[in-house]
Each structure stands twice: as C-alpha cells, then as structure tokens.
C-alpha positions in Angstrom: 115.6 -77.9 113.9 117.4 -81.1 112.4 115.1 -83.1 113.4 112.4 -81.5 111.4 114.9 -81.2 108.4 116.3 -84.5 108.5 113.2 -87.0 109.7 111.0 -87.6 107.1 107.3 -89.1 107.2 105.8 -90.5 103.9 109.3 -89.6 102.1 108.6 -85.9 103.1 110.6 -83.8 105.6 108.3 -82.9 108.9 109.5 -79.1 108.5 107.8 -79.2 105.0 105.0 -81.2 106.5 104.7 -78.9 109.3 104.4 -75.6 106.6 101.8 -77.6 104.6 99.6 -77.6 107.6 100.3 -74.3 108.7 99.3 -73.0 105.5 96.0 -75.5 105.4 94.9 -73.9 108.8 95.3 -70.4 106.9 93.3 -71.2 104.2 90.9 -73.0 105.9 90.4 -69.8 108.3 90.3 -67.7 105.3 87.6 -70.1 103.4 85.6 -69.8 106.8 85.6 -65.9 107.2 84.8 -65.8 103.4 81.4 -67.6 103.9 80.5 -66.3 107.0 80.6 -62.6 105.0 79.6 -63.2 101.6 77.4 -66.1 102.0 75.7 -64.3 104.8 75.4 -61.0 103.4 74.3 -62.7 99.7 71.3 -64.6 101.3 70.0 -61.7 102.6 70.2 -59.8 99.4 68.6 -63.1 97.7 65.8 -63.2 100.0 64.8 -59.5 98.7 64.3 -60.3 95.0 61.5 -62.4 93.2 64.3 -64.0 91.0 64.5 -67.5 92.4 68.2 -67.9 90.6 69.5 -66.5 93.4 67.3 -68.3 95.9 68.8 -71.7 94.3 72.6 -69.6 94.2 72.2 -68.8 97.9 70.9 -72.0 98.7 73.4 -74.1 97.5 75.9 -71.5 98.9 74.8 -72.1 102.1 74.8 -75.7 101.9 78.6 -75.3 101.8 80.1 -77.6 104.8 82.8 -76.9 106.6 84.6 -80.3 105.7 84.3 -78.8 102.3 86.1 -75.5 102.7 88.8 -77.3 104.6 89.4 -80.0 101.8 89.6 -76.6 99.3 92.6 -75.5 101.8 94.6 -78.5 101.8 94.2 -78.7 97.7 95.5 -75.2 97.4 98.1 -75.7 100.1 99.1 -78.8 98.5 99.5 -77.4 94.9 101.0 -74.3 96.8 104.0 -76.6 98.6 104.0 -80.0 97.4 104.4 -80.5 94.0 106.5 -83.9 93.3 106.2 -84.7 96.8 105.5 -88.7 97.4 102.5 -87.9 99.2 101.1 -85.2 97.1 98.8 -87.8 95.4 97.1 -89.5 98.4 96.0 -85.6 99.5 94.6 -84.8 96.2 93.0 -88.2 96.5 91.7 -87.0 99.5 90.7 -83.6 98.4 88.8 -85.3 95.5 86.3 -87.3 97.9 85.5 -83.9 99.7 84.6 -82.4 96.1 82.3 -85.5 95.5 81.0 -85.5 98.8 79.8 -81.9 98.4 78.9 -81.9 94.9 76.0 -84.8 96.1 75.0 -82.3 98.9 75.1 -79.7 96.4 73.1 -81.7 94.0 70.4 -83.0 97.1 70.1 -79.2 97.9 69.0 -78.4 94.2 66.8 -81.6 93.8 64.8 -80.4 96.9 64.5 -77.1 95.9 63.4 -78.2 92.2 60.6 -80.3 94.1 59.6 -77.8 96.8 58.8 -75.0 94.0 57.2 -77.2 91.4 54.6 -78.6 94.1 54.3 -74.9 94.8 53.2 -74.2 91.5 50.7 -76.8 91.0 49.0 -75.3 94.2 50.1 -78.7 96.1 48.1 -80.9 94.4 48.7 -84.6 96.3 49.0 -86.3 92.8 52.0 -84.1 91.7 53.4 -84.2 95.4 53.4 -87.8 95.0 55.0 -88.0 91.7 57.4 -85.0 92.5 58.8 -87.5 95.6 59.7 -90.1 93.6 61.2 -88.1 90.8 63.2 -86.9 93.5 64.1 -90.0 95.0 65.5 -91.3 91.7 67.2 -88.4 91.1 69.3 -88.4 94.4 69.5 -92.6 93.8 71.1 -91.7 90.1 73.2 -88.8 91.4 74.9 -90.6 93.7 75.5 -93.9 92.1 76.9 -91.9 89.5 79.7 -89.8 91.9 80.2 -93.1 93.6 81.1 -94.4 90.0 83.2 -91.3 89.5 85.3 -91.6 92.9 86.0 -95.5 91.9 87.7 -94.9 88.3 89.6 -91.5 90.1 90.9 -94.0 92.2 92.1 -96.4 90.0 89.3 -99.2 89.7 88.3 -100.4 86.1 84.4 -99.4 86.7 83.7 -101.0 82.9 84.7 -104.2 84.3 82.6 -103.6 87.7 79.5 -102.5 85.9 79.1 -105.4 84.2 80.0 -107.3 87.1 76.9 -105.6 88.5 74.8 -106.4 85.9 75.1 -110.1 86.3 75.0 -109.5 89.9 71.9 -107.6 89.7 70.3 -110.5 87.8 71.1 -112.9 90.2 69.7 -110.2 93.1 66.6 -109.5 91.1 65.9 -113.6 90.7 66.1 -113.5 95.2 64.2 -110.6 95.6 62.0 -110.4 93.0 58.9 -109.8 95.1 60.4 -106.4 96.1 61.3 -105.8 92.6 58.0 -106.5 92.1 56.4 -103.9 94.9 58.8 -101.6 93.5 57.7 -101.4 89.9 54.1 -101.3 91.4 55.6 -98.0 93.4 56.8 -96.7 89.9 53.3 -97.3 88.4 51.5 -95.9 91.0 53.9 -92.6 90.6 53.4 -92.7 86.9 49.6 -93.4 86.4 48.5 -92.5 89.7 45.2 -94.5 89.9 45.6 -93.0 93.6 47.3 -90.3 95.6 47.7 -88.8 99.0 44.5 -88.1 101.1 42.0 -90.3 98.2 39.4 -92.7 99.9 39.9 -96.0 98.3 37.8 -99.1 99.0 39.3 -102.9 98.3 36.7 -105.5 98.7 36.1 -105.1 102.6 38.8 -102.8 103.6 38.8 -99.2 103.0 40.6 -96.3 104.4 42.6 -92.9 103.5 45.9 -92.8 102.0 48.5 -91.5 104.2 52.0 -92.7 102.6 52.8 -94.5 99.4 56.2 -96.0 100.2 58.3 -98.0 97.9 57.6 -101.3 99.0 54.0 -100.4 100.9 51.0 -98.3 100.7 49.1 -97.5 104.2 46.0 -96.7 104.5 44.5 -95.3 108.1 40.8 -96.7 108.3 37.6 -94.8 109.7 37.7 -96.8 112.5 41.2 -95.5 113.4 43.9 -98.6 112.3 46.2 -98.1 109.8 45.8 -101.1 107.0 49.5 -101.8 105.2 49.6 -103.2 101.3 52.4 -104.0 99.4 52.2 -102.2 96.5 51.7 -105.3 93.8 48.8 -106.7 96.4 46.9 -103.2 96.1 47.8 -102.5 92.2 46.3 -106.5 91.5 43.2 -105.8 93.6 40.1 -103.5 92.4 40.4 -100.2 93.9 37.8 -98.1 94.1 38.8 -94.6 94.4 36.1 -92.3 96.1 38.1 -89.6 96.1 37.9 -89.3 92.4 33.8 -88.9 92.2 32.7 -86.1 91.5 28.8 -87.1 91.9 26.8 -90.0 93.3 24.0 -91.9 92.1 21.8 -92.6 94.3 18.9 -95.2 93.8 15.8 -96.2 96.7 13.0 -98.0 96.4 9.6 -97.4 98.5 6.7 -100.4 98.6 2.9 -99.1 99.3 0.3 -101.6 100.2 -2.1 -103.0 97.9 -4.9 -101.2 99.0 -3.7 -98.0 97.5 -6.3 -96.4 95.4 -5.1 -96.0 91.6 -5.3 -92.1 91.3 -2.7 -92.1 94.3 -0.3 -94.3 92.7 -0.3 -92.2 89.7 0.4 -89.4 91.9 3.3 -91.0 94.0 6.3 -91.1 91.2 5.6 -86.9 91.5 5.3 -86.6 94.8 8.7 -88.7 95.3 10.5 -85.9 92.8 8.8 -83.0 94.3 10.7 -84.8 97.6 14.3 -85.2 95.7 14.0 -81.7 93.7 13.3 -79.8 97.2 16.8 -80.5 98.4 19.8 -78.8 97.6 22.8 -79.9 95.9 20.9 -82.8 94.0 19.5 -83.8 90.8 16.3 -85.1 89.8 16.7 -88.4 87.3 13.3 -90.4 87.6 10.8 -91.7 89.8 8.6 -94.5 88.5 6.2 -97.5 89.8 9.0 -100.7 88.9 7.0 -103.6 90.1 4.6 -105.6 92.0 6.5 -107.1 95.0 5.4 -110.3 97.1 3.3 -108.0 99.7 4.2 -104.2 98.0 3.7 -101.9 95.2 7.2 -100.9 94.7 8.4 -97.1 93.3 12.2 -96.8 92.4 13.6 -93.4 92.6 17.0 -92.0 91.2 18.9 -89.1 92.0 22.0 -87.7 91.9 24.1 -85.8 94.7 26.6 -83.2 93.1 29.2 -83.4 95.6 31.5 -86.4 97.0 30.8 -86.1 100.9 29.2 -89.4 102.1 27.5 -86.9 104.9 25.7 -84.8 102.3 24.4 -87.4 100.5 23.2 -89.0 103.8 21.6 -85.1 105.4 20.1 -85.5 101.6 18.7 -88.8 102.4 17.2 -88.3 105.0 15.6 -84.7 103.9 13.8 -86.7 101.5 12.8 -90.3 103.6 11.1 -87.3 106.2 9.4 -85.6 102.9 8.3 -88.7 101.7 6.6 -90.0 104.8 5.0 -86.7 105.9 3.6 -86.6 102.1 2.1 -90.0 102.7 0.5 -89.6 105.9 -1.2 -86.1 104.5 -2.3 -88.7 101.3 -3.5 -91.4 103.6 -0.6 -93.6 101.7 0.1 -96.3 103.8 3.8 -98.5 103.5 3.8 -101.7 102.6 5.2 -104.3 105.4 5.8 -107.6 104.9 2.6 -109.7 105.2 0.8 -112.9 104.7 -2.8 -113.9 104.0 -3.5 -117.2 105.2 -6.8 -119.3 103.5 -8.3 -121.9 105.3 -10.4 -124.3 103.5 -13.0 -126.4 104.8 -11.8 -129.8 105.1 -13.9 -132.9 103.8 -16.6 -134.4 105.9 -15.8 -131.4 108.1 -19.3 -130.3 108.3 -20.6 -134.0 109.5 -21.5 -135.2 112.7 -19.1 -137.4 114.8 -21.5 -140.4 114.6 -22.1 -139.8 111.4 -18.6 -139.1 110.4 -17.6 -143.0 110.4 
C-alpha cells in the first residue's frame, strides 16, 4: 500500500493513478451499455417515421466509435479526480483529439447523407451525381483541414504564422505541379459546367467512348470496342467534345444518283416517291427531297430527314427501312441507279481510211 501512496509517475501517486483508471473503465462501460440501448432502440424508432431529422440523428448516433465513448470516460474521470494534477493537461489533450477525430466522422457521416438524399431527389440524374461528388469531396477536404487547424492552435502552435507559411509554400508547390493544378481546375469545371457527365457518349476527333469515371486528375472513357481510353482532364476540356448523349434528334442527309436515261416525268416523280419512303417509317420526320445536281455519270436526289430519338440503332433500322423502300419503288418504276461509267469516243484517225501503198 505504500508503494502505491508513495511512488509517483508523471508527479502523480499510482494509488490515484490506479482510481483514475478504475473510474475510466466504469464510464467507459457505462458509455457502451448506453449506446447499445438507446442508440439501438432510437434507430429503430427512426427507421418508422418519414421525418428524415431523425434518420440524420440516428445516423450520426450510430457512427459513434468506441474510441470516442472511451475518450468521453477518461475526460469525465479526469475532471472527476484530477484537477491540479501535473498530468491533467496531457489527458485533456488527449481527450481533445478523440472529440476532433469524431466530430470529422460525424461530419463525413452527414456530408454522405446530404449527398445520398439530394441525388435521391433529382431522381439520380448522372449530372447532379457528378456534381454532388465533388461538393462532397470538398466538403470533407474543408472539414478536415479546418479540425486539423483546430487541433494545432489547441495544442499550442501559432497557426497565423503556419498559414501563411502555407501560402508561400503553396505557391512554390503550385509552380512544380502546376499541370495537376491544372487537371484539377479542369475537374472543377467539368463539375460546375458539366459539358459532360456519367454514362454520355462523347466523340474527340478519332476516339470515342462512354463515360465511366471523372476523377480529379483523369476522365476514362470505356470504348465500343471494349478498352477503356484515359484523359487528363485539361487534354479532354482543350479538345472538341462532341457530346451524343445530349441530342435529342439527328439529321440525317443521303443522296441517290439515277442514270441519265431516266425519262423526265420520272424524275419529277422521284423527290415524292423518296418522302413517301422517309414518311412511312416511324419515329422520323420528313424535311425535303429534291433533284441537287447533275453528277459526272448520275442524276443526283438529296434527301433529309430527321430521327426523333438519340439511338444510333434506330436511326440505322430507319435507314435501312427506307434504302429497301427506295429500291423496291424503283424497280416497280423501271428506275434504274446510276454506277459509275464511262463513254469512250473513238475518232477516225487521218489517212486511216487509205490503202497501205497508198498511205506513203
């Protein structure tokens, strides 16, 4: 017994240390039986009601750790037995990084919640995913940076000094890495203007493919033929994009070349029978049909239509509905497509006509 009375460790008797963690396993045994009720029993009730309040309460309750509940002990057996003790301020120190630590789980917990329901409510709709991801991730990046901040001046560190020691830090950063700074403001962009988003068809010069992430520094894009294609973000935002995803119709234009022979009455009747041809399929409309020009060996009609939906393989089953229309019309008319062709005049040469005596 004198030896816990008398020996001290960090200027504090190990009797008094010894009572101090008695009374920390208490509390801590408490704190656990408390959540394992009342947390318990108040999800449940949560998960009953169409108030989403307590959904976020019950949420954030349950994303109460352990580590959390055992740092709550130790403060309130520390206020409860140490009071001017030498080490009293090292474990309120210590109890103050298990506070911060939890309030940035807390704080995670109700970022992802925030961004789960509002993507709910816009029916999932990729572009407002996208941006919803990125307000997110700048939400955690700000959160934390500011707790870390928080932790350094409870600690003791002049933080003015140290943020603007950053700031001519981050200068010198942003001059080495500027070509990630770069992809990253494209990533911003992207979020903000959303000239794309998840799932949209985009075309850049040869390559094409759909979008399957937009990252901070990259964009990927998986290709019909199977490969996924990888841009950095200032590479795809300084290229023309062509966004398929975004039409809502196509224009369609053809041309078909008859033979010269045609009669005139049937090439006054082909610009309707090429409409009859577009206006007998479905999901199309009729713009014009007319006799453009006189080609080297052809008669040349151009025909324009439009397909009211986005699928590339409507507007081909369209296509073809109307190249099998077209031809069955002008083999009923005796019509007969142009081919390419060439007439070749042969002129009789001089003398050609003489005998070969006489030809000298």
């Amino acid at each position: 017994m004198d030896l816990l009375t008398n020996q001290e460790f960090f200027g504090w008797p190990l009797l008094e240390w010894a009572k101090l963690i008695g009374l920390w396993i208490l509390f801590t045994a408490v704190g656990l039986g408390v959540r394992r009720v009342f947390f318990g029993r108040f999800t449940a009730l949560a998960a009953r009601t169409s108030n989403r309040v307590d959904d976020v309460i019950a949420e954030v309750l349950g994303g109460t750790r352990t580590f959390f509940l055992a740092v709550v002990a130790l403060w309130i057996a520390v206020e409860y037995r140490t009071e001017d003790a030498p080490a009293a301020v090292t474990l309120q120190r210590i109890v103050f990084v298990g506070l911060i630590l939890q309030l940035g789980l807390w704080g995670n917990d109700i970022i992802r919640l925030a961004a789960t329901w509002y993507a709910e409510a816009k029916n999932d709709d990729p572009a407002q995913v996208t941006a919803v991801k990125a307000i997110g991730l700048v939400g955690k990046l700000v959160l934390w940076s500011v707790l870390f901040l928080v932790a350094l001046d409870n600690f003791g560190v002049d933080i003015t000094a140290l943020v603007a020691g950053l700031g001519i830090g981050g200068i010198a950063i942003a001059l080495a890495v500027q070509n990630v700074l770069q992809d990253l403001l494209a990533y911003i962009s992207i979020v903000v203007d959303q000239p794309f988003v998840y799932g949209d068809f985009l075309v850049l010069n040869e390559l094409s493919g759909t979008v399957e992430h937009i990252g901070i520094k990259t964009t990927r894009l998986r290709s019909l033929s199977g490969e996924q294609i990888i841009f950095s973000n200032n590479d795809l935002l300084s290229s023309r994009v062509r966004n398929f995803k975004r039409m809502y119709e196509r224009r369609v234009v053809f041309q078909v070349g008859v033979t010269y022979d045609t009669p005139h009455e049937k090439l006054k009747a082909i610009p309707g029978m090429l409409r009859a041809a577009v206006e007998a399929s479905a999901d199309v409309r009729f713009d014009r049909a007319h006799l453009k020009a006189f080609g080297d060996f052809s008669i040349n009609f151009e025909t324009v239509y439009y397909v009211l939906v986005a699928d590339y393989a409507v507007y081909m089953d369209r296509q073809q509905e109307m190249n099998l229309a077209i031809h069955q019309r002008f083999t009923d008319e005796g019509i007969e497509f142009a081919f390419p062709t060439q007439t070749l005049h042969v002129e009789s040469l001089p003398g050609a006509g003489l005998e070969p005596d006489s030809a000298h």
